[in-house]
C-alpha positions in Angstrom: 28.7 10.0 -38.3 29.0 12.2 -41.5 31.2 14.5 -42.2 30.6 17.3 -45.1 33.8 18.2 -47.2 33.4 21.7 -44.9 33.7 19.8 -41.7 36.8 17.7 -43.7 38.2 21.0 -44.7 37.9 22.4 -41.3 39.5 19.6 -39.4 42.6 19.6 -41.6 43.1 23.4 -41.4 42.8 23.0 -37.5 45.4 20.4 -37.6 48.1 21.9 -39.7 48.1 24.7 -37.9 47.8 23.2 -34.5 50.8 20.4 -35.7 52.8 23.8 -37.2 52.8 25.8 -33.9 53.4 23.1 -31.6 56.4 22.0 -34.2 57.6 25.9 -33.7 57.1 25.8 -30.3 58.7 22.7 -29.1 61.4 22.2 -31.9 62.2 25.4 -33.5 60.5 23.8 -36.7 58.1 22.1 -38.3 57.5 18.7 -39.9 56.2 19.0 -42.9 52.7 18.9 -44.4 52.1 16.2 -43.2 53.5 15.2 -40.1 51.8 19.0 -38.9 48.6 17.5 -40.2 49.2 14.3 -38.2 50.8 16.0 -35.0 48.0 18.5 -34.7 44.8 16.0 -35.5 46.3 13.6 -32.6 46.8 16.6 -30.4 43.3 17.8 -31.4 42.0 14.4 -29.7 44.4 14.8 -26.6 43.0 18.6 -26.2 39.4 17.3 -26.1 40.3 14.6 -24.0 42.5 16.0 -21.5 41.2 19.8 -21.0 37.5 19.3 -19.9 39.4 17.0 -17.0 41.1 20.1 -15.8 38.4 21.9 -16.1 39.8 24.3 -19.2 37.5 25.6 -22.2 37.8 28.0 -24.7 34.6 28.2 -25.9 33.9 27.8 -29.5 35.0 28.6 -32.6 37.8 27.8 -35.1 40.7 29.6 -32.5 39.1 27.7 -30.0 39.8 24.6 -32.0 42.9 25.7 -32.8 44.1 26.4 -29.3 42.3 23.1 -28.0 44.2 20.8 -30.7 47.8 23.0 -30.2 47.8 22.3 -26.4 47.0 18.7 -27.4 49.9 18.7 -30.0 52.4 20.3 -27.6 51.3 17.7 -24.9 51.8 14.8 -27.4 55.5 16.5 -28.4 56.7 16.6 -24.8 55.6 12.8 -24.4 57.2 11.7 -27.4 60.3 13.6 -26.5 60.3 11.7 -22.8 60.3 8.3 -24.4 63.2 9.5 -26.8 65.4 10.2 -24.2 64.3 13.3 -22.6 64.8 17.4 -23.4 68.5 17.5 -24.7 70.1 17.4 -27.6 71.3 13.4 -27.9 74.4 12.5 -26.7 76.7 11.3 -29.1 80.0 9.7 -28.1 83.0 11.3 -29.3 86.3 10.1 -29.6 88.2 12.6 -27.2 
């Protein structure tokens, strides 16, 4: 597999702003260059994986790829916020 610097260039624009709008929908922020870049290229292969199963596609395109990877990325936020302990602020122990 090769990959020219457009395809490079492309990939990485897909997955910041995939990672950037899942981090503004599920957290009310993002997380940085990079961990946008890694949220949305991870959701980017959960969005691929897991749509055609449901029987979902957008089609193609750049919005396509960017809708594919942000469902991936918003998918891959709600199961990392399961493991850490679910949808609420953590509980802290206080002293009252």
């Amino acid at each position: 597999m090769h990959l020219s610097n457009q395809s490079l260039l492309i990939i990485l624009v897909v997955g910041i702003i995939a990672g950037w709008l899942a981090g503004r929908v599920m957290e009310g922020g993002g997380f940085g260059l990079i961990g946008d870049l890694l949220v949305g290229l991870i959701g980017a292969f959960i969005g691929d994986w897991l749509l055609p199963r449901l029987g979902i596609h957008f089609g193609v395109g750049i919005v396509a790829l960017i809708l594919n990877a942000f469902i991936g990325a918003v998918v891959l936020l709600l199961i990392l916020r399961l493991l850490n302990g679910g949808f609420g602020y953590r509980r802290r122990w206080s002293g009252w």
